[in-house]
N, C-alpha and C positions, 0 to 999 in steps of 0.2 A: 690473755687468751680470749678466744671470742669463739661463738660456734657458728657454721652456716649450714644452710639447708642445701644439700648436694643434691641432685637429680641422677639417678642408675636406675634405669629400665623401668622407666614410670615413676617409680618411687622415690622418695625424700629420704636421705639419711643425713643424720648431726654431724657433721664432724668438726672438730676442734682444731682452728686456724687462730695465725699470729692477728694480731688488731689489724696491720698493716696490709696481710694478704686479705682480710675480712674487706677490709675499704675497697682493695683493688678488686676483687670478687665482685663485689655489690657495682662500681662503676662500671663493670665488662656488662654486667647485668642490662645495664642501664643503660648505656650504649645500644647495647643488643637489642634493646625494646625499641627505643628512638629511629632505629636501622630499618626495623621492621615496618613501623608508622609508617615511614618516612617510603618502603619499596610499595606498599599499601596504595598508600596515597595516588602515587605516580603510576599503577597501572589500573586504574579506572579505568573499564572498557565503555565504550561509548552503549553495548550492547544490555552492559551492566544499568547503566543510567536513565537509557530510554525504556529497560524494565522495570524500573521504580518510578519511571511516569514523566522522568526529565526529555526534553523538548528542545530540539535544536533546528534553532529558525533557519530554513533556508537562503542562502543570501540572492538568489536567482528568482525569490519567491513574489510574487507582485503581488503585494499587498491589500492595493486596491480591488486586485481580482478574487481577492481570497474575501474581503468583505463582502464583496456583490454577490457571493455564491455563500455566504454564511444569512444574508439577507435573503436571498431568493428560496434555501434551505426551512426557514423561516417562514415565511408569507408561505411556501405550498404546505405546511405541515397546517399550520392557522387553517390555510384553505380548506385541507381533508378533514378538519375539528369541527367545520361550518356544517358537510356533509352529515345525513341519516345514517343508522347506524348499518343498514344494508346496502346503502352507497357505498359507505368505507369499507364495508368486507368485499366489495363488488371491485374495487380497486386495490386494494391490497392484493386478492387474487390474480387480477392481470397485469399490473405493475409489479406487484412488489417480489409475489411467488411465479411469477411468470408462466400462468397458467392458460391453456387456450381459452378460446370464448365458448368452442364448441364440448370442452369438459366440464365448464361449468353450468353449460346448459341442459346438459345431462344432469349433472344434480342436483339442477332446481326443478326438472321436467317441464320444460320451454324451450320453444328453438332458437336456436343459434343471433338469428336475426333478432329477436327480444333482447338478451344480454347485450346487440351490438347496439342498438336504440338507448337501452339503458345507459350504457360506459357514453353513449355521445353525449345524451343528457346531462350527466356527471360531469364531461368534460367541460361542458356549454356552462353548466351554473359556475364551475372554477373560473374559468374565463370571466367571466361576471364578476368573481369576488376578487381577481387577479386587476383587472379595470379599474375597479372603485380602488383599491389599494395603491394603484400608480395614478389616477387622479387623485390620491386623497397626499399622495406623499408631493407630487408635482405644487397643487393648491397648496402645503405647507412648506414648499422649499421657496 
């Protein structure tokens, strides 16, 4: 005689089974678990996947387009790094939060035209660091 652990409404009871029903008890068991793995396995949602950070390369995706904009994402952030630090909140404002020029001129108390003198400024020294950066990559290619 052998005992197994029975499952009734959450609970475990012992009951006392032949060696032979114990065996085949335990392989249904065991089956049962391998069934389950196995329905597991096979319905991975993709939805599942890409929330845990898994990444499915588009096959339509141009590559090379995707490096030029991973490179150019690059050199403008370097660029912004180059900028004072009331340069960068002065672009952050109008690019990033898309704020007028005339609200921010209000809460610096300057007009309108200042901040637009400013942002050109801004623009002109990028342009500059954007220059030297595609002369410098051209000179090393």
């Amino acid at each position: 005689m052998a005992t197994i652990k029975y499952p009734i409404n959450g609970k475990y009871i012992d009951v006392e089974v032949t060696q032979e029903f114990a065996r085949a008890f335990m392989q249904l068991k065991e089956e049962e678990k391998n069934n389950e793995r196995r329905e597991t396995r096979r319905h991975l949602s993709l939805e599942a996947l890409t929330e845990e950070g898994f990444q499915v390369e588009d096959p339509k995706a141009d590559i090379e387009d995707q490096l030029y904009k991973k490179l150019e994402n690059k050199a403008l952030f370097s660029a912004i790094k180059s900028l004072d630090p009331n340069q960068k909140w002065l672009i952050e404002q109008v690019f990033f939060l898309n704020r007028t020029q005339k609200d921010i001129a209000k809460e610096l108390g300057v007009c309108k035209q200042a901040v637009n003198n400013q942002i050109l400024r801004i623009l002109k020294k990028l342009k500059k660091f954007f220059q030297k950066t595609v002369d410098f990559c051209v000179f090393r290619g």
